[in-house]
PQR file of N, CA, C, O and H, with PARSE charges and radii, in Angstrom:
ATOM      1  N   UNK A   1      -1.636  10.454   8.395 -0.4000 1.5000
ATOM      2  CA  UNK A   1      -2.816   9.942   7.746 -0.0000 2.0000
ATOM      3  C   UNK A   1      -2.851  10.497   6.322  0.5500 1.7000
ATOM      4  O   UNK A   1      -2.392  11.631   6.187 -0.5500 1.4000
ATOM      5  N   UNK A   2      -3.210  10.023   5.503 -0.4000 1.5000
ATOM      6  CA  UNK A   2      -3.304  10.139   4.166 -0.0000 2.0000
ATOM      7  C   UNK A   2      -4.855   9.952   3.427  0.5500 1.7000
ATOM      8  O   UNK A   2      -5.288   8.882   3.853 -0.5500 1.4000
ATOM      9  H   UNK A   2      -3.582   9.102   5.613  0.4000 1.0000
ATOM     10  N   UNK A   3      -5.651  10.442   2.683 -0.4000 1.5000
ATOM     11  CA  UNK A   3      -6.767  10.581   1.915 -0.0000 2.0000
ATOM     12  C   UNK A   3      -6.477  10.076   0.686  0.5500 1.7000
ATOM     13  O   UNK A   3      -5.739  10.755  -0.027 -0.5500 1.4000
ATOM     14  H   UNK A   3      -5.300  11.312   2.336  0.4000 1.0000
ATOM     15  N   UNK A   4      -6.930   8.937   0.236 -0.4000 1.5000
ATOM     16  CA  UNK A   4      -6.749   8.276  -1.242 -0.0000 2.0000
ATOM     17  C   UNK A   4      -8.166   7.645  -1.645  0.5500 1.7000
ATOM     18  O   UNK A   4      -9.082   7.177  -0.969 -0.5500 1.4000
ATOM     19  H   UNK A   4      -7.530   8.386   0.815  0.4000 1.0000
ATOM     20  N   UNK A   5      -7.989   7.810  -2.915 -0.4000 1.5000
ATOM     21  CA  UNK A   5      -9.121   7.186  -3.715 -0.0000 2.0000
ATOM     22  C   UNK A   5      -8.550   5.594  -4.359  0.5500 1.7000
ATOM     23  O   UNK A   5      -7.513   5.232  -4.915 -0.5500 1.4000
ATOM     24  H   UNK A   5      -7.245   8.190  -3.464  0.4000 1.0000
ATOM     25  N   UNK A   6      -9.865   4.892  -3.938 -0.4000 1.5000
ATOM     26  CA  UNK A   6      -9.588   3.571  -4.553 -0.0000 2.0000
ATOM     27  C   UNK A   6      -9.955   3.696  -5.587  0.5500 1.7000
ATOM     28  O   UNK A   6     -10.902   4.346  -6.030 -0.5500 1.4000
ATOM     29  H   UNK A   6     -10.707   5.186  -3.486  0.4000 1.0000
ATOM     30  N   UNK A   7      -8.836   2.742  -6.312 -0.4000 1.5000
ATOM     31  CA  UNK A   7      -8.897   2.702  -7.786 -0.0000 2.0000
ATOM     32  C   UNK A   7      -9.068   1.449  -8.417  0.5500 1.7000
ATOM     33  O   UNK A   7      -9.187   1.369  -9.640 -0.5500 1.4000
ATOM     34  H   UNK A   7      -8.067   2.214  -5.952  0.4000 1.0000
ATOM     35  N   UNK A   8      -9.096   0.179  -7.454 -0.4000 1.5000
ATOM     36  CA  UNK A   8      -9.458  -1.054  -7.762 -0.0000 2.0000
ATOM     37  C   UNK A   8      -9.308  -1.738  -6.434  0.5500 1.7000
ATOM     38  O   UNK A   8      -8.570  -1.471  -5.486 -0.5500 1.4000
ATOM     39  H   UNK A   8      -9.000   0.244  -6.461  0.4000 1.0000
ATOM     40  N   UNK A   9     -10.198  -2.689  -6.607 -0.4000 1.5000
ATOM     41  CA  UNK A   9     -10.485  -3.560  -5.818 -0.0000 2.0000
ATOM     42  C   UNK A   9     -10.727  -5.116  -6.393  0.5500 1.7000
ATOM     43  O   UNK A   9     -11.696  -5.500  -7.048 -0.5500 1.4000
ATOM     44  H   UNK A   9     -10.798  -2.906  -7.377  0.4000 1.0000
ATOM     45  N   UNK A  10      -9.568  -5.902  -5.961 -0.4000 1.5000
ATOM     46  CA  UNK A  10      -9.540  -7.663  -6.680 -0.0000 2.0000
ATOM     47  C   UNK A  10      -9.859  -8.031  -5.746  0.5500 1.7000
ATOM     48  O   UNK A  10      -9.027  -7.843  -4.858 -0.5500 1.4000
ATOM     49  H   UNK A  10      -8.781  -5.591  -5.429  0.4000 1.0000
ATOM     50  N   UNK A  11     -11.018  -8.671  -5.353 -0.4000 1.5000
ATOM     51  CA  UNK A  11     -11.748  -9.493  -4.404 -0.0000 2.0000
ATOM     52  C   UNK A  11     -11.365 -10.916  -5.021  0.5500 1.7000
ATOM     53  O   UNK A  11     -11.459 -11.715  -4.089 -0.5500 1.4000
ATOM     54  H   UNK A  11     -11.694  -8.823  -6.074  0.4000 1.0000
ATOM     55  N   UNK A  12     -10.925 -11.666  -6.330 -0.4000 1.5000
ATOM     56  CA  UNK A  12      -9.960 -12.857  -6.011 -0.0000 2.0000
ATOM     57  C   UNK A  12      -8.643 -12.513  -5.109  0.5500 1.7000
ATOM     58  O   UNK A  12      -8.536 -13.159  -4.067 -0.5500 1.4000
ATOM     59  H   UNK A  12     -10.848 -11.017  -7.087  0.4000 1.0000
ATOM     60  N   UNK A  13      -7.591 -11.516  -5.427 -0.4000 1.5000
ATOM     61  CA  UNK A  13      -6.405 -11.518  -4.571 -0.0000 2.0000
ATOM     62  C   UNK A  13      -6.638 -11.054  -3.345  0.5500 1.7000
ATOM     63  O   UNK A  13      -5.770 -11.190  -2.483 -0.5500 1.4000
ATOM     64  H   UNK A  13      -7.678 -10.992  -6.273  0.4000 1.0000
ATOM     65  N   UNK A  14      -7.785 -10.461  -3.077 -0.4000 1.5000
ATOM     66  CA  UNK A  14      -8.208  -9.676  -1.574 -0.0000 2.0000
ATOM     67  C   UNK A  14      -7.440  -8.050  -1.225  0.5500 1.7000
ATOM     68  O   UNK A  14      -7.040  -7.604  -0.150 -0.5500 1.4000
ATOM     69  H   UNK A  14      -8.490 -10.351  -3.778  0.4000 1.0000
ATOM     70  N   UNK A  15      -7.439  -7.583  -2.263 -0.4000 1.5000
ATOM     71  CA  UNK A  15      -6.063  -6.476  -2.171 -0.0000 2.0000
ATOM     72  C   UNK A  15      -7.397  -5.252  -2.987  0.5500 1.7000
ATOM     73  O   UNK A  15      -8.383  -5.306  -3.721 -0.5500 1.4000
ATOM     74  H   UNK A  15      -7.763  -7.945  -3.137  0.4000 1.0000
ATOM     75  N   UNK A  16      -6.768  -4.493  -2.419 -0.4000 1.5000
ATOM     76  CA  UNK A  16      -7.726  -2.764  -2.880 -0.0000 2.0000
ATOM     77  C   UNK A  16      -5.823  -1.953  -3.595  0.5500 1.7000
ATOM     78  O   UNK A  16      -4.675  -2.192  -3.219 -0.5500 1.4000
ATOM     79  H   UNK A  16      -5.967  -4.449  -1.822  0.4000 1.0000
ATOM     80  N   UNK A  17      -6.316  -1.096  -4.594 -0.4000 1.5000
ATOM     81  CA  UNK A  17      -5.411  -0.246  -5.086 -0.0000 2.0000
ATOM     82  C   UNK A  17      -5.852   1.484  -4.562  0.5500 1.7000
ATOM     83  O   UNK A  17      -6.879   2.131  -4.766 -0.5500 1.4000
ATOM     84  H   UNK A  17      -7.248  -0.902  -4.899  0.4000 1.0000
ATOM     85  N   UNK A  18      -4.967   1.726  -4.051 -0.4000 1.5000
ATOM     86  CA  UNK A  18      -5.346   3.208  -3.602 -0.0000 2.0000
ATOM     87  C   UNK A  18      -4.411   4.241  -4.646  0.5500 1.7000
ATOM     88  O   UNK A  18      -3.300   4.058  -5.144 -0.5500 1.4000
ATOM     89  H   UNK A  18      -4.133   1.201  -3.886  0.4000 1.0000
ATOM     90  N   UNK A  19      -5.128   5.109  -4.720 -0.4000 1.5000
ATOM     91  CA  UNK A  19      -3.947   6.223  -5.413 -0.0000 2.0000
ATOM     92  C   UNK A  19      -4.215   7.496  -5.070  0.5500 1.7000
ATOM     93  O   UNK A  19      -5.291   8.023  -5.356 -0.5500 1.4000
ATOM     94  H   UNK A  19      -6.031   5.257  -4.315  0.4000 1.0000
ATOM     95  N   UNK A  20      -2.999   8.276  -4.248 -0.4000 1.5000
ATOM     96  CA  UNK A  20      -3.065   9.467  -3.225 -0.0000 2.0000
ATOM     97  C   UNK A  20      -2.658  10.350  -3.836  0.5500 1.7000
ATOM     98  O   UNK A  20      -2.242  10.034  -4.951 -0.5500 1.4000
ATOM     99  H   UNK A  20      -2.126   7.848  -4.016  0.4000 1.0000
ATOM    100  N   UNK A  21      -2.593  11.437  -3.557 -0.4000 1.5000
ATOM    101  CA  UNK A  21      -2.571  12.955  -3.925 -0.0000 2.0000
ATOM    102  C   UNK A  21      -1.518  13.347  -4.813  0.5500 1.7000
ATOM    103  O   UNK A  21      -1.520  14.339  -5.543 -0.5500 1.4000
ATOM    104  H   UNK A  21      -2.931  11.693  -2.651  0.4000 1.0000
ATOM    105  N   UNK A  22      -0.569  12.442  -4.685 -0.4000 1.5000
ATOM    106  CA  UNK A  22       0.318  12.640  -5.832 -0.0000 2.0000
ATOM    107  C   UNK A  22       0.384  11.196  -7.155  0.5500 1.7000
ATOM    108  O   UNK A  22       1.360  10.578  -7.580 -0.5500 1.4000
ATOM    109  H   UNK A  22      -0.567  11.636  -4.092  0.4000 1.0000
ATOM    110  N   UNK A  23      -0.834  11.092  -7.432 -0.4000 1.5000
ATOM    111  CA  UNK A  23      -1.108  10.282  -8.351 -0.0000 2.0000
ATOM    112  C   UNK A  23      -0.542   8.897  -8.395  0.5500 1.7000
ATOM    113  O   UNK A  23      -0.558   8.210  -9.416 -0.5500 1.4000
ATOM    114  H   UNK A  23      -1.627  11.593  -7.087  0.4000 1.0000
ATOM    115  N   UNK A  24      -0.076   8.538  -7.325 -0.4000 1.5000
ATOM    116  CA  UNK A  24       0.858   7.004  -6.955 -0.0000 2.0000
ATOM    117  C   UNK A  24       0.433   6.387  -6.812  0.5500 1.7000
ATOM    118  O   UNK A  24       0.035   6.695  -5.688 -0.5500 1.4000
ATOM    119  H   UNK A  24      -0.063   9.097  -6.496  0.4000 1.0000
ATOM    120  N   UNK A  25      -0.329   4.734  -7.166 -0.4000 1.5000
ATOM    121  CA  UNK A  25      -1.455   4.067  -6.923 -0.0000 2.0000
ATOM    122  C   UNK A  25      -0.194   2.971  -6.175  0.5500 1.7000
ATOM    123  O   UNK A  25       0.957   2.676  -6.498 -0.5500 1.4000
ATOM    124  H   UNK A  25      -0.005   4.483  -8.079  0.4000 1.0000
ATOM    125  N   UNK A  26      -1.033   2.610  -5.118 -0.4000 1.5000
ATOM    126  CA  UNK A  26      -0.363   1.496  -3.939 -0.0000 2.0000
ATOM    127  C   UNK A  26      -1.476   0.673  -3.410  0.5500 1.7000
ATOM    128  O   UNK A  26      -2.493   1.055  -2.831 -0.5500 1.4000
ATOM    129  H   UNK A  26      -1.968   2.849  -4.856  0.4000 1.0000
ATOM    130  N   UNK A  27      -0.953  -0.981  -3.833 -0.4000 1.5000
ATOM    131  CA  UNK A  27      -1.705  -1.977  -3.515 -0.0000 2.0000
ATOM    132  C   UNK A  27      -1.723  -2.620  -2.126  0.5500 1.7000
ATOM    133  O   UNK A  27      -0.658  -2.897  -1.574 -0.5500 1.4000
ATOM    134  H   UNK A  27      -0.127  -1.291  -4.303  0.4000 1.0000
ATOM    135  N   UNK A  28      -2.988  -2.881  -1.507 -0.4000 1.5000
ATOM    136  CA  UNK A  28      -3.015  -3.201  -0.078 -0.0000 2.0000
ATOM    137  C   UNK A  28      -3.352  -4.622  -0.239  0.5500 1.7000
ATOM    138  O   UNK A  28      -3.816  -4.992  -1.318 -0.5500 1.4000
ATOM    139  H   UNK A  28      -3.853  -2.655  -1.956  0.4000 1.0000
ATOM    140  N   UNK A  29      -3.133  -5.618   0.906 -0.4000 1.5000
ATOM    141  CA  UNK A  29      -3.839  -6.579   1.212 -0.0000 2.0000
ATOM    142  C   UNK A  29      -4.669  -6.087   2.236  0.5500 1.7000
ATOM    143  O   UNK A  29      -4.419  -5.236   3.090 -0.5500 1.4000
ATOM    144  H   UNK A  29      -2.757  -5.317   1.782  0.4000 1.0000
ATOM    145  N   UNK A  30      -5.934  -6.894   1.985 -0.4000 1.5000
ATOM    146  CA  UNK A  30      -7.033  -6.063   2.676 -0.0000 2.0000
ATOM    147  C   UNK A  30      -7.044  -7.238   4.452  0.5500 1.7000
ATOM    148  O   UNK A  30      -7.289  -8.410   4.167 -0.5500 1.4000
ATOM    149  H   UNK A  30      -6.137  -7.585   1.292  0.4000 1.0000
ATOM    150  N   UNK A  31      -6.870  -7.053   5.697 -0.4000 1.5000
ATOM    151  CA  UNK A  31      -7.268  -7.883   6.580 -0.0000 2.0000
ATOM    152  C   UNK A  31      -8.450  -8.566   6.671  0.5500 1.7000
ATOM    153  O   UNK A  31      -8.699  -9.715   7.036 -0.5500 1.4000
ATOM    154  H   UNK A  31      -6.672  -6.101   5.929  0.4000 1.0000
ATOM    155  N   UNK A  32      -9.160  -7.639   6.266 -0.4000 1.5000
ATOM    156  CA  UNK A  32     -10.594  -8.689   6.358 -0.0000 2.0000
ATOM    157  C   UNK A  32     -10.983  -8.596   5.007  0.5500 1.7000
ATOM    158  O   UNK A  32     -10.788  -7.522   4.437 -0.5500 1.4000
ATOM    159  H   UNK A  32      -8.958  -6.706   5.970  0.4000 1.0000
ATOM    160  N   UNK A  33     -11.640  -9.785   4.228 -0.4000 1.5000
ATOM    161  CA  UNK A  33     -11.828 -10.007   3.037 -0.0000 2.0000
ATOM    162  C   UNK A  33     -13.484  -9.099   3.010  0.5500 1.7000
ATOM    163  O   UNK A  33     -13.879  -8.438   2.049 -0.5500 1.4000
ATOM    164  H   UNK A  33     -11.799 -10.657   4.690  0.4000 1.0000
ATOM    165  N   UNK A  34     -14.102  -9.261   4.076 -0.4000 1.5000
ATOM    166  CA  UNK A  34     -15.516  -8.422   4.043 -0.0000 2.0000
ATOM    167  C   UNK A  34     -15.334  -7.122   4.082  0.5500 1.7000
ATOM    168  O   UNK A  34     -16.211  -6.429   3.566 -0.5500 1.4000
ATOM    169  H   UNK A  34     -13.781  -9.797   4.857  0.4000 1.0000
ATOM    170  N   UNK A  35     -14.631  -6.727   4.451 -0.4000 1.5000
ATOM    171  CA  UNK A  35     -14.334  -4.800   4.090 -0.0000 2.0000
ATOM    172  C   UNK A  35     -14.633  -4.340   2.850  0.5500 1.7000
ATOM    173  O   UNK A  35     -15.394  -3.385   2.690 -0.5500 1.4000
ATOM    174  H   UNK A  35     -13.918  -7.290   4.870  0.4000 1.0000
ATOM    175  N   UNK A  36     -13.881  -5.180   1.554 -0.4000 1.5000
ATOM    176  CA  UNK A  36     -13.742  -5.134   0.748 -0.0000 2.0000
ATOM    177  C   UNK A  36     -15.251  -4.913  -0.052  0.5500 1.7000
ATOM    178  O   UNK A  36     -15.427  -3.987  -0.844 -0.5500 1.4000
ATOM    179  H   UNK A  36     -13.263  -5.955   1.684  0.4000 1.0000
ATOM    180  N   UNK A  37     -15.976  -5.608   0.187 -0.4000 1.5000
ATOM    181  CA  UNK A  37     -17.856  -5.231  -0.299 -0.0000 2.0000
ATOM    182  C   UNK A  37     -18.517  -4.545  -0.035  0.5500 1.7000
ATOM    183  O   UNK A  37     -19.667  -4.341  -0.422 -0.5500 1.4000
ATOM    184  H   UNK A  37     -15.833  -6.360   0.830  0.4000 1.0000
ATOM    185  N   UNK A  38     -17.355  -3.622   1.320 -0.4000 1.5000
ATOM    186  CA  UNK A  38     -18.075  -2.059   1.745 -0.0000 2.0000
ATOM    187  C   UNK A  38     -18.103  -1.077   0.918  0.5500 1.7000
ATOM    188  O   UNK A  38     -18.688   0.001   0.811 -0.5500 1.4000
ATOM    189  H   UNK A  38     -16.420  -3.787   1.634  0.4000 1.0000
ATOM    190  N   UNK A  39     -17.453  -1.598   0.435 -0.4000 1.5000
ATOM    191  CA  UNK A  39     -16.648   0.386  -0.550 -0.0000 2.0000
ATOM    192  C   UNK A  39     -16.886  -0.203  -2.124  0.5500 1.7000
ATOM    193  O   UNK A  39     -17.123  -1.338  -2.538 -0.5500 1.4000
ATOM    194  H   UNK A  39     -16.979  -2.474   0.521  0.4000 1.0000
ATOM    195  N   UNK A  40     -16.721   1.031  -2.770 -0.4000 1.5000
ATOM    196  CA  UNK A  40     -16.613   0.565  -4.088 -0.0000 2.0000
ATOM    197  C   UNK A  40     -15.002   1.713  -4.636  0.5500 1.7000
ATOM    198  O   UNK A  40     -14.147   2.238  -3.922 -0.5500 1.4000
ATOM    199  H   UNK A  40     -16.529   1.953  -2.434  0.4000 1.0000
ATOM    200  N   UNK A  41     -15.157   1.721  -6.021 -0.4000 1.5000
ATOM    201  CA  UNK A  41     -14.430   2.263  -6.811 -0.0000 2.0000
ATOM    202  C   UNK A  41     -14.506   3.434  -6.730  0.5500 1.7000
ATOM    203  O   UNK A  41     -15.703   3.706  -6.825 -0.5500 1.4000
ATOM    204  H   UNK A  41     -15.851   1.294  -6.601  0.4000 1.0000
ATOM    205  N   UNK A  42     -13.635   4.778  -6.544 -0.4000 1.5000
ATOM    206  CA  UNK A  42     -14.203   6.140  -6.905 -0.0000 2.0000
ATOM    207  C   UNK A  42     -14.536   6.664  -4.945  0.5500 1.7000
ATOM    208  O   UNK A  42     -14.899   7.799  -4.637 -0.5500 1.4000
ATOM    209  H   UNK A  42     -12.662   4.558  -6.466  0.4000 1.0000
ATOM    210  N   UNK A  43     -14.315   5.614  -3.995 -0.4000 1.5000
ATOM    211  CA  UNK A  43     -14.462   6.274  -2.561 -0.0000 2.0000
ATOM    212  C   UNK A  43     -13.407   6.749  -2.533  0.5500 1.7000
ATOM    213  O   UNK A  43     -12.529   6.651  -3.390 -0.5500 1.4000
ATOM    214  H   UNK A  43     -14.020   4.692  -4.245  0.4000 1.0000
ATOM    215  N   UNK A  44     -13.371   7.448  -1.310 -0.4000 1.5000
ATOM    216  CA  UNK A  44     -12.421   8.003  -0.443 -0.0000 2.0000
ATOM    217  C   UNK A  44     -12.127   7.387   0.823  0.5500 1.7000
ATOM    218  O   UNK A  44     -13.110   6.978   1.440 -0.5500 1.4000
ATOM    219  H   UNK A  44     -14.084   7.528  -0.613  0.4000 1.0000
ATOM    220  N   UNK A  45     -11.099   7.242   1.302 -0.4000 1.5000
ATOM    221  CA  UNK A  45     -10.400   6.604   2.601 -0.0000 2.0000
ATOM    222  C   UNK A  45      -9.380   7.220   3.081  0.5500 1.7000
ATOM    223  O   UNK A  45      -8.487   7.597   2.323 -0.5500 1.4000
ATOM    224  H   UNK A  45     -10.300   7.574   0.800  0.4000 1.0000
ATOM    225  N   UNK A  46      -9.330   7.409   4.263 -0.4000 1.5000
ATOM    226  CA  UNK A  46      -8.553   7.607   5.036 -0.0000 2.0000
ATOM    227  C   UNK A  46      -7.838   6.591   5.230  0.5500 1.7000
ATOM    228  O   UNK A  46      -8.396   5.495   5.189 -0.5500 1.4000
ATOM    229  H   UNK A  46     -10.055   7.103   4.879  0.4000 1.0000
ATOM    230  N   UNK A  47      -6.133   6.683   5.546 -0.4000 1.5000
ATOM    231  CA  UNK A  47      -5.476   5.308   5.895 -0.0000 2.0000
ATOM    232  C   UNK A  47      -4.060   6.071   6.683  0.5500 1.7000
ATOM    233  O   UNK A  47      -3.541   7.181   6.565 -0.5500 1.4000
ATOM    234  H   UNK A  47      -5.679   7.573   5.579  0.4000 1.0000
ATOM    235  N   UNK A  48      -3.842   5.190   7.294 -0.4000 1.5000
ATOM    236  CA  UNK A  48      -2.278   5.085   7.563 -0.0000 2.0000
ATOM    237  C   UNK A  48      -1.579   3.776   7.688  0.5500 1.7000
ATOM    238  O   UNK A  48      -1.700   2.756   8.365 -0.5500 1.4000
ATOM    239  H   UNK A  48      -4.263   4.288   7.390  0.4000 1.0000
ATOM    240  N   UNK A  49      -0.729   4.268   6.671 -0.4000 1.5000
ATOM    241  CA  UNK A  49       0.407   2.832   6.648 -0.0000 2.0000
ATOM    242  C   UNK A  49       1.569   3.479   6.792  0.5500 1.7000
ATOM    243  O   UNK A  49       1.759   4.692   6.707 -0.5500 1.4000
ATOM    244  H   UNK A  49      -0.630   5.097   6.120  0.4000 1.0000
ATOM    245  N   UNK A  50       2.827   2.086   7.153 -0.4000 1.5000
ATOM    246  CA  UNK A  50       4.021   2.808   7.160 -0.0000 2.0000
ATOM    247  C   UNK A  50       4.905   1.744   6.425  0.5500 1.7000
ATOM    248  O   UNK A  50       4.556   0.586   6.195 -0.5500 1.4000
ATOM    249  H   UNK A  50       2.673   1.101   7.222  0.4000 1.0000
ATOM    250  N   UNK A  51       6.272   2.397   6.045 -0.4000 1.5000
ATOM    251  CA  UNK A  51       6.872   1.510   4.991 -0.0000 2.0000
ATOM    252  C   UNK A  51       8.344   1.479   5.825  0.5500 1.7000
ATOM    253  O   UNK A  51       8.975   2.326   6.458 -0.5500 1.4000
ATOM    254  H   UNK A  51       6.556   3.337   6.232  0.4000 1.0000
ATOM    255  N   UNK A  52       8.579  -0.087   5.459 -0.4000 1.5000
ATOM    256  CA  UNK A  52       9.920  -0.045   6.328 -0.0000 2.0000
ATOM    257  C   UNK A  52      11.274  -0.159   5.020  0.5500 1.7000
ATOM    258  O   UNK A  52      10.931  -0.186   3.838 -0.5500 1.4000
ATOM    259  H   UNK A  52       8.066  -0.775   4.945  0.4000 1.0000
ATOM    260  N   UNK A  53      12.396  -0.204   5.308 -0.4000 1.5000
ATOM    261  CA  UNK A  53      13.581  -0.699   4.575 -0.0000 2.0000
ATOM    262  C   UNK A  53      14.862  -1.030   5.338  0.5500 1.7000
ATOM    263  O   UNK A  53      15.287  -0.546   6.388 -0.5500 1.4000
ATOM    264  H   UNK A  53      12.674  -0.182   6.268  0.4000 1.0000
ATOM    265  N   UNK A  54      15.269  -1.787   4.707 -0.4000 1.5000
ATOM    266  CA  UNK A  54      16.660  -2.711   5.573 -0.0000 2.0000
ATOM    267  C   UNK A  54      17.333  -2.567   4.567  0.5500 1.7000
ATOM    268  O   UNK A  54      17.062  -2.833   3.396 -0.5500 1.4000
ATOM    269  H   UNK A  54      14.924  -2.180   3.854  0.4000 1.0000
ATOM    270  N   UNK A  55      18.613  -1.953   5.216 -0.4000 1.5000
ATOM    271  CA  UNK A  55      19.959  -2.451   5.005 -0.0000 2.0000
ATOM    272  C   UNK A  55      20.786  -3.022   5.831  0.5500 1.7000
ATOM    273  O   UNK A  55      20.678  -3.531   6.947 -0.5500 1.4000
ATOM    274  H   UNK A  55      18.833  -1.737   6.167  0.4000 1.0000
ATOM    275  N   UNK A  56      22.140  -2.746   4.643 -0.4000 1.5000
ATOM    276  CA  UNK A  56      23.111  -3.897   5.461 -0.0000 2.0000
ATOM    277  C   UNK A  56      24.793  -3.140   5.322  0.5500 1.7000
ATOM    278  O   UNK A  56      25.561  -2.934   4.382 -0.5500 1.4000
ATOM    279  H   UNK A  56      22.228  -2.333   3.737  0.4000 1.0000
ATOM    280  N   UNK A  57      24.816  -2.955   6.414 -0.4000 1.5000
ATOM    281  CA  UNK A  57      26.051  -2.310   6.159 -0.0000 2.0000
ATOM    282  C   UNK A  57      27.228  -3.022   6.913  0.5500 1.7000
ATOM    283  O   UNK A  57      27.253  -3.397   8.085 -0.5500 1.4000
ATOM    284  H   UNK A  57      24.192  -3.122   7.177  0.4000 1.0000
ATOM    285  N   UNK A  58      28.458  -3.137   5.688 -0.4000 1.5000
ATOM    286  CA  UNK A  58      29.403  -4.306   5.876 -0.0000 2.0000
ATOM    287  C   UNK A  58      30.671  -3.293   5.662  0.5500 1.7000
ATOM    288  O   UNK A  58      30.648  -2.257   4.998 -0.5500 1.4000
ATOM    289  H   UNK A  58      28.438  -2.832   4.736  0.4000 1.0000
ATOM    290  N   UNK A  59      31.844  -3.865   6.422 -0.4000 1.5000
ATOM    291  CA  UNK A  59      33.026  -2.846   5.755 -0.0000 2.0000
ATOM    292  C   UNK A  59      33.566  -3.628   4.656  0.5500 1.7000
ATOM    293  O   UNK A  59      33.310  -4.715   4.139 -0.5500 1.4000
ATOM    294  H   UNK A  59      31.863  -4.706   6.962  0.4000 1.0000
ATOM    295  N   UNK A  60      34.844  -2.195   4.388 -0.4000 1.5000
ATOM    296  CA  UNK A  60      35.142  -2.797   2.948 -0.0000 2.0000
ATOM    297  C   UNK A  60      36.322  -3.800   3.266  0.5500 1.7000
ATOM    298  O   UNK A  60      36.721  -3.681   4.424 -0.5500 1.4000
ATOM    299  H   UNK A  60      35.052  -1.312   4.808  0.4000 1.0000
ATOM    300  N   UNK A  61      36.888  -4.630   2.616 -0.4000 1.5000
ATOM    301  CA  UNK A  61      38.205  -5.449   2.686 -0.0000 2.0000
ATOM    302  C   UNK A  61      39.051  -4.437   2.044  0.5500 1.7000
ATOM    303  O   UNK A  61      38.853  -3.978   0.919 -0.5500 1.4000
ATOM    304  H   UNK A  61      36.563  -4.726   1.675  0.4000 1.0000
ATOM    305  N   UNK A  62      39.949  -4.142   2.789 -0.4000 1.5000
ATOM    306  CA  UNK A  62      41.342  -3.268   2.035 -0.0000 2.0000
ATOM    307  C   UNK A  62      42.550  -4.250   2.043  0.5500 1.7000
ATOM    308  O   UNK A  62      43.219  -4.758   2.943 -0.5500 1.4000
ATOM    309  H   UNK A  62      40.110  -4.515   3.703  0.4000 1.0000
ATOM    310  N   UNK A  63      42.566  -4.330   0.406 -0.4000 1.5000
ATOM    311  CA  UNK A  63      44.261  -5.320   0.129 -0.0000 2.0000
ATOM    312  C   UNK A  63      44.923  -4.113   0.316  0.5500 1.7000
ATOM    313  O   UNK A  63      44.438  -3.083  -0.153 -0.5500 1.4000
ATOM    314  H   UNK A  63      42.022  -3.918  -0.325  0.4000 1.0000
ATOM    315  N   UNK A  64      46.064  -4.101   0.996 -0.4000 1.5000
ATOM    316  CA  UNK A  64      47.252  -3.672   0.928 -0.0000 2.0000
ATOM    317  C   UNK A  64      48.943  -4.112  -0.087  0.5500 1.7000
ATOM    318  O   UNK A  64      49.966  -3.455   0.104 -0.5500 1.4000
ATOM    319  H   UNK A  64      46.457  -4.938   1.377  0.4000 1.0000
TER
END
């Protein structure tokens, strides 16, 4: 779990900007568009997200 302060909130794109303890601001899409009129600028939230990454691992072609 992580503690971040929102730092914006675009209620056209539906997305909140958080920025956590090491000053990194990360944009959410929000699930429910009404959440978003709960909170303002300058709260605090608790969150957990998780981040994935894919690779691709291929061998090499060796000419001989």
């Amino acid at each position: 779990m992580l503690t971040a302060t929102i730092t914006e909130i675009d209620l056209t794109n539906v997305t909140v900007t958080l920025t956590g303890p090491e000053d990194n601001p990360l944009t959410f899409k929000a699930r429910d568009p009404a959440n978003l009129k709960k909170v303002q600028v300058g709260d605090l939230v608790d969150i957990t997200y998780s981040e994935a990454l894919a690779i691709a691992v291929r061998p090499v072609n060796k000419k001989k």
